[in-house]
C-alpha positions in Angstrom: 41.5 18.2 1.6 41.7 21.5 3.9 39.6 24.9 1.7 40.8 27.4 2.5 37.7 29.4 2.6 34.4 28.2 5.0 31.0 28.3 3.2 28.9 30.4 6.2 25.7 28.5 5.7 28.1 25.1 5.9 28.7 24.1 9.9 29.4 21.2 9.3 32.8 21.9 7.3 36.0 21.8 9.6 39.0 22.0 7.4 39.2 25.3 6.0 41.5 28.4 6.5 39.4 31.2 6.7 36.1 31.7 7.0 33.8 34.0 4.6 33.0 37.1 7.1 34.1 40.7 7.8 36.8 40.3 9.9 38.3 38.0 7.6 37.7 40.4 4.3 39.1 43.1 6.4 42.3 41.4 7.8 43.2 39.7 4.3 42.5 43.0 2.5 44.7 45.1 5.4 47.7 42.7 5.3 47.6 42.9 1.3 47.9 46.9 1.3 50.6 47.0 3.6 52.4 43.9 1.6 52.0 46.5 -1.6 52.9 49.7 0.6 56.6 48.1 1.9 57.4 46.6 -2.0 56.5 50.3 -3.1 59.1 51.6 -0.2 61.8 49.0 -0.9 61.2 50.0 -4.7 61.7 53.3 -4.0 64.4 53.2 -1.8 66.3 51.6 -4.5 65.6 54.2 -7.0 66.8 56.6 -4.3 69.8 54.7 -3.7 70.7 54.6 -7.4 70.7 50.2 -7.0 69.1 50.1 -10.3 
């Protein structure tokens, strides 16, 4: 079964997804902001646009 996170100290593990560093903390941390940023601008559109 694939993790979907690599133990560091592990090398022998090959199915996984991401692996448990820096890089990875930062990009899944940066795509998760701008996720929340465009559903707060689409939300707020609407609001402008009277859709609700």
């Amino acid at each position: 079964m694939t993790k979907i996170v690599k133990d560091s100290d592990n090398e022998q593990e090959r199915d996984y997804i991401f692996q448990d560093n820096k890089k990875t903390v930062f990009g899944a941390s940066f795509i998760v902001v701008i996720l929340v940023i465009l559903v707060l601008a689409v939300i707020a559109t609407a609001f402008y646009l009277d859709w609700f």
